[in-house]
C-alpha positions, 0 to 999 in steps of 0.5 A: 114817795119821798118829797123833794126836802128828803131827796135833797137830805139824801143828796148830800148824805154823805158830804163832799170835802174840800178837794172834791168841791175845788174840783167841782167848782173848777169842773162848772167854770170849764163846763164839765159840769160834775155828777152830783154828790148822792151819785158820787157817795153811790159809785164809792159805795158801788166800787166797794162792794164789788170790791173794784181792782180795776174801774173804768171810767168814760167821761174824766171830766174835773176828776169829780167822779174819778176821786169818788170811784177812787175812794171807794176801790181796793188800795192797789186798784187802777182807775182808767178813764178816758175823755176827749178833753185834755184840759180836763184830764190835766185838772182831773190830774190835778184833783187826784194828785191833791187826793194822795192818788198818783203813779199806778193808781191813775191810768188817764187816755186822751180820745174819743171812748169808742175808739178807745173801749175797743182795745180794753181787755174783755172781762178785764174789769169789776166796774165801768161808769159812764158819763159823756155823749148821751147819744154814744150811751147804747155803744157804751153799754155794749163796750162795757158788758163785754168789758165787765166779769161777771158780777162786775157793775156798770152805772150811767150818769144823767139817766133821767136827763133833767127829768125828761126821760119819763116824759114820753113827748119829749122827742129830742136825741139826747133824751130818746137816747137815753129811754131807750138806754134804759130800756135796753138796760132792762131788758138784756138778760144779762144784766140786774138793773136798778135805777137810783133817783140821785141827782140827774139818775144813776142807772146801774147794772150788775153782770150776771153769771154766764 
């Protein structure tokens, strides 16, 4: 079992740089706390290997995990993600222009995700990762296996939820909804699922061949 100084040194394997930080700093200070970095270098690892043309992203935030999903994606891929919060969008625009990322490259939808998933194309993308409304996770998870070809990856941000998801006394909705996220996850046949114990937990999936 790894101790809690071997889990910090995997957190920060892979070090953020400067433009990730001004993005993470500005992301606390308007409240969009962003992913941790292991959970960061772990989408780019992700998107990589799935060799991800197309990504979508619910929950932009300060671009802190849209610049890690972008890092790791094929040079001529699109990153599509979706947020509520058009401050935040506008900053994650920022983030990404300091990057090198414009044009093409960015497609950023302002809106509620469950207004906006259903219009995306069925089978039209390698990865989704979702980090918003934990009690809209199980309805994410529905979108994106839809939205996923096959061999396509979904992850969701904070599956541990600040280390009250394994504590089964702890009955408040944003924790019962992501247990039950994870079970869920588990148990659907078409799905491979892996828990990462980085930052707040990384749940992923890979869609399996129908």
């Amino acid at each position: 079992m790894a101790t809690p100084a071997s889990l910090e040194y995997a957190e920060d394997f892979v070090p953020e740089d400067e433009i990730l930080q001004e993005a993470r700093r500005r992301g606390i200070e308007v409240g969009a706390t962003p992913l941790l970095p292991g959970c960061g270098a772990a989408l780019c690892f992700l998107a990589t290997v799935a060799g991800a043309r197309s990504v979508v992203e619910v929950g932009t935030g300060c671009g802190v995990s849209g610049l890690w999903l972008l890092r790791g994606m094929r040079p001529d891929g699109t990153l599509t993600s979706v947020d509520v919060e058009p401050e935040h969008q506008r900053m994650a625009r920022q983030t990404f222009a300091e990057a090198g990322y414009s044009g093409s490259r960015i497609r950023l939808i302002g809106g509620r995700a469950l207004d906006v998933l259903p219009r995306l194309a069925d089978g039209g993308y390698d990865m989704v990762f979702c980090d918003a409304a934990k009690q809209e996770y199980l309805d994410y998870l529905d979108e994106s296996v839809r939205l996923l070809r096959p061999g396509g990856i979904v992850a969701f941000a904070n599956a541990l939820w600040r280390d009250q998801v394994a504590d089964p006394t702890r009955r408040d909705p944003d924790t019962v909804a992501v247990r039950e996220l994870g079970r869920m996850v588990r148990e659907d046949e078409r799905l491979r699922p892996l828990m990462l114990p980085l930052g707040d937990g990384l749940l992923v999936a890979v869609k399996l061949p129908d």
